[in-house]
Short mmCIF file of the C-alpha atoms (twelve columns), coordinates in Angstrom:
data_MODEL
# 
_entry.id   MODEL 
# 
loop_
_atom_site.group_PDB 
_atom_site.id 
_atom_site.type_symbol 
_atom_site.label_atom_id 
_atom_site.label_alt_id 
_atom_site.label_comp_id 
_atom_site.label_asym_id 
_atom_site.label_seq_id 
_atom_site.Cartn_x 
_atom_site.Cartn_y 
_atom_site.Cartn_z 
_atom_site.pdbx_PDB_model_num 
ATOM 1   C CA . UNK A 1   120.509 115.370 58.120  1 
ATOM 2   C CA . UNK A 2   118.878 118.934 57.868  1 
ATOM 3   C CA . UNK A 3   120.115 122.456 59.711  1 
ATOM 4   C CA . UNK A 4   117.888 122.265 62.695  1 
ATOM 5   C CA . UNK A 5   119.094 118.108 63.194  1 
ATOM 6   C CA . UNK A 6   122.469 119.231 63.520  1 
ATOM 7   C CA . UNK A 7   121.616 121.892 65.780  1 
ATOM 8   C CA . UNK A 8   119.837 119.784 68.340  1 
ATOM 9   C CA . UNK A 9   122.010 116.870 67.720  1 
ATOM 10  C CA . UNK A 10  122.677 115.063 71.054  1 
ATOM 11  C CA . UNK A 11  126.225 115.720 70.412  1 
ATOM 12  C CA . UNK A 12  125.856 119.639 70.399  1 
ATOM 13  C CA . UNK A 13  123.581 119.210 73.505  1 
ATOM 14  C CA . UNK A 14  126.832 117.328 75.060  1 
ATOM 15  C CA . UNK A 15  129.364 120.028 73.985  1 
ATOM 16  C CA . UNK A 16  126.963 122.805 75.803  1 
ATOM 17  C CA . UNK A 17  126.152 121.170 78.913  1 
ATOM 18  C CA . UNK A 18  129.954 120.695 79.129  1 
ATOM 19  C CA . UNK A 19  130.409 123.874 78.614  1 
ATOM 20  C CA . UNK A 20  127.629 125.210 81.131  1 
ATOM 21  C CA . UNK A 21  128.990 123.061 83.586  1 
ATOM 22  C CA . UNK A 22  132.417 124.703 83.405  1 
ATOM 23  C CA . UNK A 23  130.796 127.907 84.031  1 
ATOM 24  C CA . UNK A 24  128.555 126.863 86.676  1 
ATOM 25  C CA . UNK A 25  131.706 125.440 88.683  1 
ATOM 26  C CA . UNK A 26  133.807 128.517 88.122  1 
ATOM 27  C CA . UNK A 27  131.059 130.539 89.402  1 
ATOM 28  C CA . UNK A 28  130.518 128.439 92.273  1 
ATOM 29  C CA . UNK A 29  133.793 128.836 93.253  1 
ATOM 30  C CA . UNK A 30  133.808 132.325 93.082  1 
ATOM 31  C CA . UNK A 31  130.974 132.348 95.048  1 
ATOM 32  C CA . UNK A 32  132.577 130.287 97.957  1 
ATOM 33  C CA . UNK A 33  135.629 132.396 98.055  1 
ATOM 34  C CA . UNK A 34  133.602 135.522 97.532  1 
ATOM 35  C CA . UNK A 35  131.784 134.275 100.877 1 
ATOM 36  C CA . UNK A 36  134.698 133.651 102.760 1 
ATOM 37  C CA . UNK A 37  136.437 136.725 101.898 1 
ATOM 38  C CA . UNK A 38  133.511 138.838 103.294 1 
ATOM 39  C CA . UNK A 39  133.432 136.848 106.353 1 
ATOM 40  C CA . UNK A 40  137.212 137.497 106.665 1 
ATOM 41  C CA . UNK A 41  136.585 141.411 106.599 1 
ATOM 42  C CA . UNK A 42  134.137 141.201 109.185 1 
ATOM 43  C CA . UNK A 43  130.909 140.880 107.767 1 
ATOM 44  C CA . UNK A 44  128.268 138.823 109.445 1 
ATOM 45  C CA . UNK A 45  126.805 135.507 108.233 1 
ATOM 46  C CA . UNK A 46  123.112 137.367 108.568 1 
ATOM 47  C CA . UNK A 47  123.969 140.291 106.478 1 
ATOM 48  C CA . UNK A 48  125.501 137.989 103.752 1 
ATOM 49  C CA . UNK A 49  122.796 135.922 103.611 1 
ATOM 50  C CA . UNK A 50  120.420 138.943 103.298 1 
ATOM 51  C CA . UNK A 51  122.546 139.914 100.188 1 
ATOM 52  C CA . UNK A 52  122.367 136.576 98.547  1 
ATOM 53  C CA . UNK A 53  118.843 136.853 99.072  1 
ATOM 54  C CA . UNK A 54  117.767 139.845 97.849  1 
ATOM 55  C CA . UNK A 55  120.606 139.384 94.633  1 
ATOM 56  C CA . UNK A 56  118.970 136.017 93.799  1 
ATOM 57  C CA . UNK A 57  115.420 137.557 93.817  1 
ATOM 58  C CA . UNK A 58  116.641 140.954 91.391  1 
ATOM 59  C CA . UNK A 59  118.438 138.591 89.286  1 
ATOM 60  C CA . UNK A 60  115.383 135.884 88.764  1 
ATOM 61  C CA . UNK A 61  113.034 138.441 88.273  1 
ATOM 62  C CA . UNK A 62  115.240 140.209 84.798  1 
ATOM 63  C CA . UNK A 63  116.026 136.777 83.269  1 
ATOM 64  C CA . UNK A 64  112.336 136.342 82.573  1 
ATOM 65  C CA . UNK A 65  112.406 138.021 79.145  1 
ATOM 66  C CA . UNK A 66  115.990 136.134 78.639  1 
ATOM 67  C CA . UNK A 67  114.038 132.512 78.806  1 
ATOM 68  C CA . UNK A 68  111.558 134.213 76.557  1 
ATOM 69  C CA . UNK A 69  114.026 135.535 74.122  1 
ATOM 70  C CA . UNK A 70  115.198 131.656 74.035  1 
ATOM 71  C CA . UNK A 71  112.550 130.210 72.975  1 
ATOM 72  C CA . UNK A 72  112.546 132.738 70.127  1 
ATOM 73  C CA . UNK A 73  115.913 131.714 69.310  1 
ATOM 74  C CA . UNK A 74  115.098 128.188 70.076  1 
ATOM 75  C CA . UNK A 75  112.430 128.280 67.407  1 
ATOM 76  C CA . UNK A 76  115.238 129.263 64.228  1 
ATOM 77  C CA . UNK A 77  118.590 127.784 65.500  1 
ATOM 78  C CA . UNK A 78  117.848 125.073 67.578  1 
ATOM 79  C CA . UNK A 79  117.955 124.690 71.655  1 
ATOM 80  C CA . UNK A 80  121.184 123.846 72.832  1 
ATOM 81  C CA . UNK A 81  123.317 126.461 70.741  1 
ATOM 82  C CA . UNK A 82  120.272 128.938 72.255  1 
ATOM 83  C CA . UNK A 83  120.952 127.938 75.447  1 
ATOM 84  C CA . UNK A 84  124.724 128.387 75.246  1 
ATOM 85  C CA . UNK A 85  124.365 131.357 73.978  1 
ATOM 86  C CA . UNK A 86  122.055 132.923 76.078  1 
ATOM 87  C CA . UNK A 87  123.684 131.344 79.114  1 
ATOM 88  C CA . UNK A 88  127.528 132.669 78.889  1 
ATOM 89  C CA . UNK A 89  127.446 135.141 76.770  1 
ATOM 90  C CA . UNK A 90  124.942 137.422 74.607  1 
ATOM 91  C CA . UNK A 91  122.101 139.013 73.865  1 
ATOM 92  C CA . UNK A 92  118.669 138.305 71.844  1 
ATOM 93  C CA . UNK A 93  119.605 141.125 69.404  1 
ATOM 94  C CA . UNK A 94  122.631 140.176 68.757  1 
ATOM 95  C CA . UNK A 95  122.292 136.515 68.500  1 
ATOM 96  C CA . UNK A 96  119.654 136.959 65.955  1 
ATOM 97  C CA . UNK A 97  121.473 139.683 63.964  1 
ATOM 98  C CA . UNK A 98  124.735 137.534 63.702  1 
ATOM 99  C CA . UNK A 99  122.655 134.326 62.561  1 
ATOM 100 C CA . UNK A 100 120.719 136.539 60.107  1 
ATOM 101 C CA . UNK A 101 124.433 137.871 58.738  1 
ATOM 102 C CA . UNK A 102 125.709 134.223 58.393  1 
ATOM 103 C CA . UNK A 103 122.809 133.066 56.510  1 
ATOM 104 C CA . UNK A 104 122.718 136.012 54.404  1 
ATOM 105 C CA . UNK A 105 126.368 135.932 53.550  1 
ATOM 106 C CA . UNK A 106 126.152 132.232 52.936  1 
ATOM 107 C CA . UNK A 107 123.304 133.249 50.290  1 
ATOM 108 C CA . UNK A 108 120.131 133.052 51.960  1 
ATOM 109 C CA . UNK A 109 117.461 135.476 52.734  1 
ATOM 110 C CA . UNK A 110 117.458 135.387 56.551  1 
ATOM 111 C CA . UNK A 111 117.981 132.840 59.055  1 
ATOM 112 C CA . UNK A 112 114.242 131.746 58.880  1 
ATOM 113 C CA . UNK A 113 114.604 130.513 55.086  1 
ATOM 114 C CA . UNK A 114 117.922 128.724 56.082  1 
ATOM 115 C CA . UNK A 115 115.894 127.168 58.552  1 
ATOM 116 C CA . UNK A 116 113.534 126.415 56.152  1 
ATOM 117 C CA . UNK A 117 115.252 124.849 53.624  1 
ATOM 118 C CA . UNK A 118 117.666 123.258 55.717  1 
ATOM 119 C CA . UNK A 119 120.670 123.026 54.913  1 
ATOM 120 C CA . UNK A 120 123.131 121.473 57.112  1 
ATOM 121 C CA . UNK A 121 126.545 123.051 55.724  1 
ATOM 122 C CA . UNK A 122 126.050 126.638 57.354  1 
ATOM 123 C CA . UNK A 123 125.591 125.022 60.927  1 
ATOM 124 C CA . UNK A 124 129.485 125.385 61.779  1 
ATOM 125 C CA . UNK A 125 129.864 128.754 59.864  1 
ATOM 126 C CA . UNK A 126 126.526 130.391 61.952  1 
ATOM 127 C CA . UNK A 127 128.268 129.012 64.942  1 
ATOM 128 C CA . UNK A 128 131.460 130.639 64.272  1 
ATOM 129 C CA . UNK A 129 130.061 133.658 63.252  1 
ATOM 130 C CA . UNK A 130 128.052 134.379 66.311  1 
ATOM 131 C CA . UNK A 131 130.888 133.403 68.593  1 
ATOM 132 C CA . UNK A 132 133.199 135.080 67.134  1 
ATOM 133 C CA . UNK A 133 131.900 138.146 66.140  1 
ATOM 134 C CA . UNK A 134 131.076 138.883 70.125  1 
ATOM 135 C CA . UNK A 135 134.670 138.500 70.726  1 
ATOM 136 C CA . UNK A 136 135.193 142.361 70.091  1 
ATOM 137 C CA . UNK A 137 132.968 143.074 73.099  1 
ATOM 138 C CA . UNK A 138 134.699 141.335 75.427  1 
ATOM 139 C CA . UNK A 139 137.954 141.942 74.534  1 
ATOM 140 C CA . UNK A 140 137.459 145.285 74.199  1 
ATOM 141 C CA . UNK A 141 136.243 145.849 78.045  1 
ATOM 142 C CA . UNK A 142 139.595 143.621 78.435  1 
ATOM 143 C CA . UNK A 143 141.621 146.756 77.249  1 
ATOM 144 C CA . UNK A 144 139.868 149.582 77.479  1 
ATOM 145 C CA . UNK A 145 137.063 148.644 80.615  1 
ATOM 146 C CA . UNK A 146 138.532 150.016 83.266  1 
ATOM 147 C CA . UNK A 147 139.451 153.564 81.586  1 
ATOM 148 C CA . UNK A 148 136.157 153.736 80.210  1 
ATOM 149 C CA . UNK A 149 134.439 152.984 83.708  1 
ATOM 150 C CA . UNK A 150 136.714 155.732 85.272  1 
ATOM 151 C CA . UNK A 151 135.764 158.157 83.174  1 
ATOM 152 C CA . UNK A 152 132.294 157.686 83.771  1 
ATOM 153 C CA . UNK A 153 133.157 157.809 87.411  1 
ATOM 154 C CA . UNK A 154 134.825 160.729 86.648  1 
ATOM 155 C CA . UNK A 155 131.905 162.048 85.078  1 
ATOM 156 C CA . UNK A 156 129.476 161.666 87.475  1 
ATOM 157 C CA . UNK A 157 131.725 162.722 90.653  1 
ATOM 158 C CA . UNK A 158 131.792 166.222 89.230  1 
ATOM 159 C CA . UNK A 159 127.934 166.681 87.454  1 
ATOM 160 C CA . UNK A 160 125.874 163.500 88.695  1 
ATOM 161 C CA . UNK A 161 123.318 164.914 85.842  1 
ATOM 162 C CA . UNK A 162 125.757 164.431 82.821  1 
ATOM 163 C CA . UNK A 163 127.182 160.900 84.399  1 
ATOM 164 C CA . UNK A 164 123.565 159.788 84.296  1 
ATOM 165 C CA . UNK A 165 123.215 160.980 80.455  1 
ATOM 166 C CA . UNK A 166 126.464 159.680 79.288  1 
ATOM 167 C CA . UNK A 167 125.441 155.903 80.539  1 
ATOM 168 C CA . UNK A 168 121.867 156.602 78.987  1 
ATOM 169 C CA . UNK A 169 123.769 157.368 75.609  1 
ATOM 170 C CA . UNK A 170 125.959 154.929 75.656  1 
ATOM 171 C CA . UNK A 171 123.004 151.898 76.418  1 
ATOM 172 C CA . UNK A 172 120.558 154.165 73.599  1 
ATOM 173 C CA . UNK A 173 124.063 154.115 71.102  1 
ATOM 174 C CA . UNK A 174 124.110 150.669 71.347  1 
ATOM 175 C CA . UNK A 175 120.043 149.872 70.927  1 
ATOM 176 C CA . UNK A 176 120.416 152.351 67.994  1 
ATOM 177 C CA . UNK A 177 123.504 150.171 66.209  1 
ATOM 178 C CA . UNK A 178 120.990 147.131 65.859  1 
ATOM 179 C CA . UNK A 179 117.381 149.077 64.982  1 
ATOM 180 C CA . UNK A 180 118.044 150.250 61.126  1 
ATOM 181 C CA . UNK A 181 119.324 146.626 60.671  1 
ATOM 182 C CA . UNK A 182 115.743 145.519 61.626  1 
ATOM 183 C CA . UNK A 183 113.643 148.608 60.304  1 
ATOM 184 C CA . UNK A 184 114.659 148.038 56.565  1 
ATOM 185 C CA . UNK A 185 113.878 144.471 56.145  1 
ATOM 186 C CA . UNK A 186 109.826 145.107 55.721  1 
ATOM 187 C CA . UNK A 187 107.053 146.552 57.383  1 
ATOM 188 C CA . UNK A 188 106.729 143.804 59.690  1 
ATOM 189 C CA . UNK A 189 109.983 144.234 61.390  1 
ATOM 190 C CA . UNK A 190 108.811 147.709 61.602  1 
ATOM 191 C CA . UNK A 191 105.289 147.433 62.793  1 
ATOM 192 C CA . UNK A 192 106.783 145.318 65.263  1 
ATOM 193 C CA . UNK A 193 109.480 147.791 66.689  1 
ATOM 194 C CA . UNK A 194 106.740 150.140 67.217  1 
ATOM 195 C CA . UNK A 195 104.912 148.263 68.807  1 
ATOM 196 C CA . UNK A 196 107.065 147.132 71.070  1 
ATOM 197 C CA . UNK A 197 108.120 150.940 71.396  1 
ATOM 198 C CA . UNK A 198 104.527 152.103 72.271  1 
ATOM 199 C CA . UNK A 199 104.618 149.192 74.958  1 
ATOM 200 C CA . UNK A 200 107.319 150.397 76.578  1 
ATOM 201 C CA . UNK A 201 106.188 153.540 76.802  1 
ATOM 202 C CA . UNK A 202 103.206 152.872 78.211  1 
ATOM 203 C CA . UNK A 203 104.440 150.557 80.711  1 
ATOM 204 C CA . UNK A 204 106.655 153.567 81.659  1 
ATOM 205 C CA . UNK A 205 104.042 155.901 81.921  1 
ATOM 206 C CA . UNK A 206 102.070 153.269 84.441  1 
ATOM 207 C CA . UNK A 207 105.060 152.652 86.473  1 
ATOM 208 C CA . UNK A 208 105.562 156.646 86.769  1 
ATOM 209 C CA . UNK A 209 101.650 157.401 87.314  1 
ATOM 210 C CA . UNK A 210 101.048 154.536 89.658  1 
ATOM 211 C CA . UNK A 211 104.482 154.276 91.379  1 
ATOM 212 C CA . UNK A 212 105.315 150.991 90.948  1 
ATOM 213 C CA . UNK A 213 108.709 150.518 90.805  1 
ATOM 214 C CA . UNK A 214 109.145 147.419 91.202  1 
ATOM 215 C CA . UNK A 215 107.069 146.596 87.891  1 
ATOM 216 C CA . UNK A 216 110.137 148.333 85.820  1 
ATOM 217 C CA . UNK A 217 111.785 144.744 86.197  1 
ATOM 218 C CA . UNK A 218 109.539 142.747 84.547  1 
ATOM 219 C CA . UNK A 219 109.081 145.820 81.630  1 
ATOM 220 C CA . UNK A 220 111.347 144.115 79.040  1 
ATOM 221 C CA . UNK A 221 109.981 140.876 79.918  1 
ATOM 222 C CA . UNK A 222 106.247 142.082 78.959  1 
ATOM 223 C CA . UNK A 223 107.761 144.276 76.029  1 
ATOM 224 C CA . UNK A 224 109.324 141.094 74.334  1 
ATOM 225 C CA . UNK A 225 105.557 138.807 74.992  1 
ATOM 226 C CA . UNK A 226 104.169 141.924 73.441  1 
ATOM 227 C CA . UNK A 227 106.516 142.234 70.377  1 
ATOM 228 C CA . UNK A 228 106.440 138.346 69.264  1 
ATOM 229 C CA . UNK A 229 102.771 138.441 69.741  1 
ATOM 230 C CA . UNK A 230 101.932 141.478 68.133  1 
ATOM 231 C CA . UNK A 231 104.528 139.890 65.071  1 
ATOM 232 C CA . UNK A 232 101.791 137.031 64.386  1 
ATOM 233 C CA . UNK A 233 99.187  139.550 63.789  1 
ATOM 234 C CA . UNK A 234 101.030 141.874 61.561  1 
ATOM 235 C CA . UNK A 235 102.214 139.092 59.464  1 
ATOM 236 C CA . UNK A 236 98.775  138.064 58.834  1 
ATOM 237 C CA . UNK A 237 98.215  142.277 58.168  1 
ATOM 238 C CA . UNK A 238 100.858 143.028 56.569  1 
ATOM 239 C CA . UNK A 239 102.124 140.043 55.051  1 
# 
């Protein structure tokens, strides 16, 4: 049994559909409470279902480049742990980077050339690792989430300017943590970042000449086709 049969053994698709059903229950239930709580406060049904409306819409429309970063993750550690992963809890970037730190550590070169030699032992360890390593996150907004938020809040209510530029810093702090790890592993990786750099720019600079809003959700979405495109081609450049 190689790598990628025990991570889309029917087993692991089992444990993760289990899983994603928990979820989906707790959420429905939240929902239905949620509902009946706004009805309670005197909210009309035609509002509320104006809200659910427009919320389903702006949250289909952002989880396009999410199903695109899973079939990118799909491709090097298999579809169910992808979809778990991508379905609770994470990111693309981080995913990848904490796959790429459990192959490495357990001696390989990357994630790919685990994949590609296949070894079944590091399945439970890159499992591990990329669950537990995103741990910190959410315990950390568990103890320090709400002073954080306030502060912000606090922020804002006396210069709205420097609220504004302390979230931007905080999401650019957080892009910046994963882009050296990428940049030094060839000129690939970095002809890649650019180019998905010079996308999003552009794409900016459209939505800002043209005024088109509304295209600023589907800008990561676009950015990520870009990027693994453009990766094919500068393999075959760059090597």
């Amino acid at each position: 049994m190689s790598f990628m049969d025990v991570m889309n053994s029917p087993l692991l698709y089992i444990l993760v559909s289990a899983g994603i059903l928990y979820i989906l229950i707790f959420c429905a239930i939240t929902f239905r409470k949620a509902y009946r709580h706004a009805l309670d406060i005197g909210m009309s049904k035609e509002k509320l279902r104006t809200v659910i409306i427009s919320s389903a819409i702006y949250t289909i429309v952002p989880s396009i480049s999410i199903v695109i970063g899973l079939f990118s993750l799909s491709m090097v550690i298999g579809v169910p742990w992808s979809w778990f992963r991508l379905s609770v809890v994470g990111a693309v970037t981080y995913e990848l980077m904490a796959a790429d730190m459990a192959a490495t550590g357990a001696g390989y070169e990357s994630v790919a050339a685990l994949n590609a030699i296949g070894d079944p032992s590091v399945a439970g360890t890159l499992m591990f690792v990329m669950s537990i390593g995103i741990l910190g996150g959410m315990l950390g907004v568990l103890i320090f989430g709400k002073r954080i938020q306030m502060g912000v809040l606090k922020a804002r209510s006396k210069n709205g300017m420097i609220g504004a530029l302390l979230t931007g810093v905080l999401s650019l702090a957080i892009i910046e943590a994963f882009l050296p790890l990428q940049l030094i592993k060839g000129p690939v990786y970095c002809a890649v970042a650019v180019t998905s750099c010079l996308a999003t720019v552009l794409q900016m600079m459209l939505v800002k000449k043209l005024k088109i809003n509304w295209y600023r959700n589907f800008i990561m979405a676009v950015t990520l086709i870009i990027g693994m495109a453009s990766s094919l081609i500068w393999v075959q450049v760059l090597g």
